[in-house]
C-alpha positions in Angstrom: -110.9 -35.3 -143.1 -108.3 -32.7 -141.3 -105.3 -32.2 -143.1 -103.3 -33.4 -140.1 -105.2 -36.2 -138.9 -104.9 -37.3 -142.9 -100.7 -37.0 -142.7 -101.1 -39.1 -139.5 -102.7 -41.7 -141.2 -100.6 -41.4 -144.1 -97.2 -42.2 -141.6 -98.8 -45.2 -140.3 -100.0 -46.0 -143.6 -96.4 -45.9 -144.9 -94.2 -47.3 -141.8 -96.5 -50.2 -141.8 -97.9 -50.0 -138.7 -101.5 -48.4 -139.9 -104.6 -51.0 -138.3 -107.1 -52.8 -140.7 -109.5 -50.1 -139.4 -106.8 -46.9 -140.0 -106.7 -48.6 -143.6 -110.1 -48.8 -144.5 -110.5 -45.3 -142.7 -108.4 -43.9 -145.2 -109.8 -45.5 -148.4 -113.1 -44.4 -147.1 -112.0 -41.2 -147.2 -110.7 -42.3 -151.0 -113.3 -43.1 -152.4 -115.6 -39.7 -150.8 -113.3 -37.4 -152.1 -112.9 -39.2 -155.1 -117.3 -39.4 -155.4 -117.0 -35.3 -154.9 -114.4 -34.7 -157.3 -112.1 -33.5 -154.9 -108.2 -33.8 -155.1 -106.0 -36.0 -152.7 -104.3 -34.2 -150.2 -101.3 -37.2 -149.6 -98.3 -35.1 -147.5 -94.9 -34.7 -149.1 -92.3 -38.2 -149.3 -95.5 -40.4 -149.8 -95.1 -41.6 -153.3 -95.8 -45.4 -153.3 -98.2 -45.6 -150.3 -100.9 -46.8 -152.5 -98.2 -50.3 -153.5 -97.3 -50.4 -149.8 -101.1 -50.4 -149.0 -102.1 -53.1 -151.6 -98.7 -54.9 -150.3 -99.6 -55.2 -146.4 -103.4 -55.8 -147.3 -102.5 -59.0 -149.5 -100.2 -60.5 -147.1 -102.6 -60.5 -144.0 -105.4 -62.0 -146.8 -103.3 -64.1 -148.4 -103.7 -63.3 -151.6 -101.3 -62.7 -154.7 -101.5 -59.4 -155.8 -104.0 -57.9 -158.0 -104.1 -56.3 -161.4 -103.4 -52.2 -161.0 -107.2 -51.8 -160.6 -108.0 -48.4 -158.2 -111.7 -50.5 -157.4 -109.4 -53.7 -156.4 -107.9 -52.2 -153.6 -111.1 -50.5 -152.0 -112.4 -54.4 -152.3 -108.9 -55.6 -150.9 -109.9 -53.0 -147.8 -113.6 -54.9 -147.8 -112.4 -58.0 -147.4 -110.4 -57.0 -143.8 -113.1 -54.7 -142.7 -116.7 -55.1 -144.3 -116.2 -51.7 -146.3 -117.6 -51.8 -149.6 -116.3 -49.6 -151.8 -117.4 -49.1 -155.6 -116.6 -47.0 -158.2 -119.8 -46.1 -160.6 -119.2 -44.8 -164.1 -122.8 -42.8 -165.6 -123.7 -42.6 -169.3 -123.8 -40.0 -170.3 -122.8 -38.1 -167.2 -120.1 -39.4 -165.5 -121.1 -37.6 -161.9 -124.9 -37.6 -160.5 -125.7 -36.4 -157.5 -125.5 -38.3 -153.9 -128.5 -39.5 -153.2 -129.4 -39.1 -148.7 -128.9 -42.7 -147.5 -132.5 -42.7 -146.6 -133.5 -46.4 -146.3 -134.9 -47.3 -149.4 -135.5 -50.6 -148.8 -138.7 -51.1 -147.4 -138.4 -55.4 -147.2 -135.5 -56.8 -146.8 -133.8 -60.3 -147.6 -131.0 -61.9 -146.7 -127.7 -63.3 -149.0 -129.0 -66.6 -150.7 -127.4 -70.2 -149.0 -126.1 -73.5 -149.9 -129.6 -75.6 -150.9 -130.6 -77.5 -153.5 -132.3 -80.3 -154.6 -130.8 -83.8 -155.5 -133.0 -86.3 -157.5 -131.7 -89.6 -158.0 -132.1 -92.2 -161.1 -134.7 -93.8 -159.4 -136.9 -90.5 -159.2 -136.0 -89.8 -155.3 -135.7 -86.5 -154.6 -133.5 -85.2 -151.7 -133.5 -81.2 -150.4 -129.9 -80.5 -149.3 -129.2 -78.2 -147.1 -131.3 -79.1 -144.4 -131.1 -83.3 -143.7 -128.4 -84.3 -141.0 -128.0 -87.2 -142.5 -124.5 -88.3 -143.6 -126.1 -91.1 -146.1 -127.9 -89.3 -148.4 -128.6 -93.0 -150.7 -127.2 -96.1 -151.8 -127.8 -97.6 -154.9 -126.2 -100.6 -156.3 -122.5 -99.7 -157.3 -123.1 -96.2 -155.4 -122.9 -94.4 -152.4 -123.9 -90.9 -152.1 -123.0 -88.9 -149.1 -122.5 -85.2 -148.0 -118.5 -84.6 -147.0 -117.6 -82.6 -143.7 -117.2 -79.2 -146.0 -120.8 -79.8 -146.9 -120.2 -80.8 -150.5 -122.4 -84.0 -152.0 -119.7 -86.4 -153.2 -119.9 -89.5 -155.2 -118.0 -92.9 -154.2 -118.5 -95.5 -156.4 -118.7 -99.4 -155.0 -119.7 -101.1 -158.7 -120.9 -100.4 -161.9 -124.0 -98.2 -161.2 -126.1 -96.9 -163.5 -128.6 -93.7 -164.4 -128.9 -90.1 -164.3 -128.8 -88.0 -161.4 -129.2 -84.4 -161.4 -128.8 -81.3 -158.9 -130.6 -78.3 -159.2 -130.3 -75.2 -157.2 -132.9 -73.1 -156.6 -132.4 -68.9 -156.8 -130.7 -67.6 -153.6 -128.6 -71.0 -153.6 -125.5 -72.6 -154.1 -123.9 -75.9 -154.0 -121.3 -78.0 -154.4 -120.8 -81.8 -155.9 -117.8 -84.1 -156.2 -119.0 -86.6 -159.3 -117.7 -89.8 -159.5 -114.5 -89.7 -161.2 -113.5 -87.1 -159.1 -114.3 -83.5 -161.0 -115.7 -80.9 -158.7 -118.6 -78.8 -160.0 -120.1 -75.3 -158.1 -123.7 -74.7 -159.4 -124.6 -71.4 -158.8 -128.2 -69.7 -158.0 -130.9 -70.8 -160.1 -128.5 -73.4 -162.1 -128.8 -77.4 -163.3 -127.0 -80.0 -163.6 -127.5 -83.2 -164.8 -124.9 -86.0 -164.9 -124.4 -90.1 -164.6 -124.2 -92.0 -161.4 -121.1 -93.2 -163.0 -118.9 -92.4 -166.0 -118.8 -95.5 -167.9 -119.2 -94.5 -171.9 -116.3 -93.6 -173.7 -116.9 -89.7 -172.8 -118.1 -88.0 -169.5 -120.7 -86.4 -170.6 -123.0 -83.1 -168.1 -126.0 -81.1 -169.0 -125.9 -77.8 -167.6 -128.2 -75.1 -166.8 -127.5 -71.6 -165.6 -123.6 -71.0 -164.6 -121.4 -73.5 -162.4 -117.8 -73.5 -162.1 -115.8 -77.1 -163.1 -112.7 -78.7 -162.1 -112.1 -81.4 -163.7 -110.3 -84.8 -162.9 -107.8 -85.4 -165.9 -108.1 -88.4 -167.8 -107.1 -88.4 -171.8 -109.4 -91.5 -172.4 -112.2 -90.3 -171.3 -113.0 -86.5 -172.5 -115.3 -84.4 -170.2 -117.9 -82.4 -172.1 -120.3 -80.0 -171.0 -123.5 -79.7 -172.8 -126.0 -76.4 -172.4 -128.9 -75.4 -174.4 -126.6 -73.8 -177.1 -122.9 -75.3 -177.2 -121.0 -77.6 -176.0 -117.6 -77.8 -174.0 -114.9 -80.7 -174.4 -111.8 -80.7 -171.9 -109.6 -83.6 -170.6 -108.6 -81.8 -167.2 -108.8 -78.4 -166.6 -110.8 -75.9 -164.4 -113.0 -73.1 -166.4 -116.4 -71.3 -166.1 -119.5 -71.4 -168.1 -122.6 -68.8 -167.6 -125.3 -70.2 -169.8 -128.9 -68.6 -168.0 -131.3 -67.9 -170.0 -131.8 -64.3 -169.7 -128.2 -63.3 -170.4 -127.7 -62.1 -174.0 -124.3 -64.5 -174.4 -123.3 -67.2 -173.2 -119.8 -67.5 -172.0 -117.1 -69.5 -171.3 -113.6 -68.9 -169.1 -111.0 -70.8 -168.8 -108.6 -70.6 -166.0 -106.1 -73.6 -166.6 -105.8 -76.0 -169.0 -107.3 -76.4 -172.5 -110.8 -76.8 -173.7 -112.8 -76.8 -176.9 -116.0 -74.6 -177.4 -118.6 -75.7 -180.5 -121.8 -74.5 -181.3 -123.9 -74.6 -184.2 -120.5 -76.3 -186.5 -118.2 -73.7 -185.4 -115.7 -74.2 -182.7 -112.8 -72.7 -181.1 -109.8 -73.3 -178.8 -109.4 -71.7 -175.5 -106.0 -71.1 -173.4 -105.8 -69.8 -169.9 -107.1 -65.9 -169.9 -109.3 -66.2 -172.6 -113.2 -66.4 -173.1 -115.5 -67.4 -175.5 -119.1 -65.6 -176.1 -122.0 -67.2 -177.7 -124.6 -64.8 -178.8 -128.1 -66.2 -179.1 -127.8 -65.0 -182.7 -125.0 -68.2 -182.8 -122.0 -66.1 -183.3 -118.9 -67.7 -181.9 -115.8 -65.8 -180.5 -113.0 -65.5 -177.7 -111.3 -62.1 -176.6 -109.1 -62.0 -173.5 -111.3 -62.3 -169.8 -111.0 -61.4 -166.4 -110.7 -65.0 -164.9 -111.1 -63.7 -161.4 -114.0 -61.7 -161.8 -115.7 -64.6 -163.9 -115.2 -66.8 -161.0 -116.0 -64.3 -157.8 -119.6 -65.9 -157.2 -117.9 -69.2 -156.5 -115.5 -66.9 -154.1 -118.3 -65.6 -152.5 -118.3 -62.5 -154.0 -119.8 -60.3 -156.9 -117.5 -58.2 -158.9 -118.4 -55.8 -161.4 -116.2 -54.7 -164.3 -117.9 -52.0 -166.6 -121.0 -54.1 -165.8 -124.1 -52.4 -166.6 -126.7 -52.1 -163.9 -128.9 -54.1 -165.4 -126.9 -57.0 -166.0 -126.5 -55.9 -161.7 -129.8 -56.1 -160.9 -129.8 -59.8 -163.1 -127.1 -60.9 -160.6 -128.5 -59.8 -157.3 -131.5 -60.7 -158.3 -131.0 -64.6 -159.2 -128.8 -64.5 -155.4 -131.2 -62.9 -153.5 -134.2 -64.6 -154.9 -136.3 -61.0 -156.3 -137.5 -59.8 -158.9 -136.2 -56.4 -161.0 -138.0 -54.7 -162.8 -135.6 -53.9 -165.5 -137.6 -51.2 -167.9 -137.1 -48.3 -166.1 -133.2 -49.3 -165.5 -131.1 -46.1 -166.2 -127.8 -46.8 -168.3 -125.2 -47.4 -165.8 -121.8 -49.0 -165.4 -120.2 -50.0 -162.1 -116.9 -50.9 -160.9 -116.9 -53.0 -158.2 -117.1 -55.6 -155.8 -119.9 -56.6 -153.1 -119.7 -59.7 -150.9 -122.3 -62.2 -151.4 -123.1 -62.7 -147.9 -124.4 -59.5 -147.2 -128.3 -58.6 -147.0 -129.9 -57.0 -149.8 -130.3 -53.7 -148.1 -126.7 -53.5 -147.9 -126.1 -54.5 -151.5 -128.3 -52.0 -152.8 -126.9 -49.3 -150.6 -123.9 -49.5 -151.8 -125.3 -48.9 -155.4 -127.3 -46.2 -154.0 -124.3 -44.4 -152.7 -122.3 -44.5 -155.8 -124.7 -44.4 -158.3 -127.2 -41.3 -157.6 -130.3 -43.9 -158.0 -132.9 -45.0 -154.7 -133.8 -48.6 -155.2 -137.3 -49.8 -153.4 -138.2 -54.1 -152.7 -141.9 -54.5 -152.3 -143.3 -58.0 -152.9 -140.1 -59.1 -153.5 -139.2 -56.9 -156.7 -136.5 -54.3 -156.9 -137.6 -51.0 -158.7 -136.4 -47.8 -159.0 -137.6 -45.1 -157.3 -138.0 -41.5 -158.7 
């Protein structure tokens, strides 16, 4: 970019009258220069531009502001504009070349959507997603029924009785209200399996995969979430648990409130900001988290802290419903954050961009190509 055109933007940056488009014009140019190596080139008296910047890009989204993050605020421009900007970190070498934004992908797929399956106590099994119907089934003490925001929600008329579960299938999402009132978000390729009604003296789920909870507060009735590997006791919070299979930890984040994590006779306590990991060797610990980013799917976004690419290519993969051939994975870490509701193509060129790899999808499986 011309040195004066760049002071221009700079004074409209910094009197506050710069457009969405001016903004993300000039974090473009951010993150190129920054992708060559190259030094910034802000005019004199311009100290501060980047807090001004994050300032007037938080109040038109509404949002508190971030952590002093440099990949935050090229997301913060992404979420006016589109742009997606990430920062990619190599091992061992920190700068690769730019790979020509040939199109790489040769099929492409779109974001995954809200669909799943419900199945009922009495072995009914409903697709959501798709039925108009407002009634999705009544049972005795029970009325199931999908809310205007699209979420199932439970409404209880007597004592019912039985399991019911949700599953969603990979490339989807949903959302349930059970009956006492806690919200769950399952997301891709996730489980859940719950009572009609809450009637023991615990509130007991079975999860699969990751969902996010909120949960109705009631002392006399602890919540507990079960997965293959530990198990999670609250009385009314909201918190995170990523339990798939193929991870190498499970983990879970809590945003408010309190909770309890055991596994295998071990057990911890948890306060707002912290995490605990369960390897699949059974070792138990907690270490401070990044709530936000453990969160983003339910936000509709993926963000990537020091994230390797395989653990990527996991994450795209359970959303967009491929397959990734993981062997030939180079050791990468990104920095980032890519909106969920883009195509693959985009996704992937994004990591192209940054990351001096070509991705190819053929028969729905991501590879790399050489």
């Amino acid at each position: 970019m011309e040195q004066e055109k760049l002071q221009h933007l700079f004074g409209k940056i910094s009197d506050g009258t710069a457009t969405d488009e001016e903004m993300a014009l000039y974090l473009r140019y951010c993150a190129s220069a920054e992708q060559e190596g190259e030094r910034m080139l802000p005019p004199p008296g311009t100290k501060g531009v980047e807090e001004r910047m994050l300032e007037a890009i938080h109040q038109r989204t509404g949002r508190g502001k971030p952590r002093r993050m440099r990949w935050y605020w090229y997301a913060a421009a992404a979420m006016l504009t589109g742009l997606i900007a990430l920062a990619v970190y190599l091992k061992p070498a920190r700068h690769a070349a730019r790979p020509a934004l040939a199109t790489a992908v040769q099929q492409d797929l779109p974001a995954g959507s809200d669909k799943a399956v419900l199945t009922l106590a009495n072995g009914k099994k409903i697709t959501l997603g798709t039925a108009d119907d407002e009634a999705l089934a009544r049972q005795a003490g029970l009325r199931v029924y999908r809310s205007d925001s699209g979420e199932i929600v439970y409404e209880a008329t007597g004592a019912g009785s039985g399991f019911h579960e949700i599953a969603t299938p990979r490339g989807g999402q949903y959302r349930v209200v059970l009956q006492d009132g806690s919200k769950v978000w399952l997301n891709a390729a996730s489980s859940l399996r719950y009572p009609a009604t809450f009637t023991g003296s615990t509130r007991t789920v079975q999860l699969k995969g990751e969902a996010y909870f909120e949960i109705a507060g009631n002392a006399r009735q602890p919540f507990i979430v079960q997965t293959p590997s530990q198990q999670v006791e609250v009385l009314g919070t909201h918190f995170n648990v990523n339990a798939y299979d193929d991870n190498t930890h499970t983990q879970t984040t809590l945003l408010e409130g309190r909770v309890k994590v055991s596994a295998g006779g071990n057990g911890l306590i948890l306060r707002p900001g912290e995490q605990a990991r369960l390897t699949h060797q059974g070792a138990l610990s907690k270490a401070p988290a990044d709530a936000n980013a453990a969160i983003a799917w339910k936000n509709g976004y993926f963000i990537f802290n020091e994230t390797y690419l395989t653990e990527v290519l996991q994450q795209l993969s359970r959303w967009y419903d491929v397959e990734a051939d993981l062997k030939t994975i180079p050791t990468m870490r990104y920095n980032g954050v890519i909106p969920r509701n883009v195509p693959l193509s985009k996704a992937l060129e994004m990591l192209e961009f940054t990351g001096g790899v070509k991705f190819s999808v053929n028969n729905n499986k991501i590879s790399i190509r050489h």
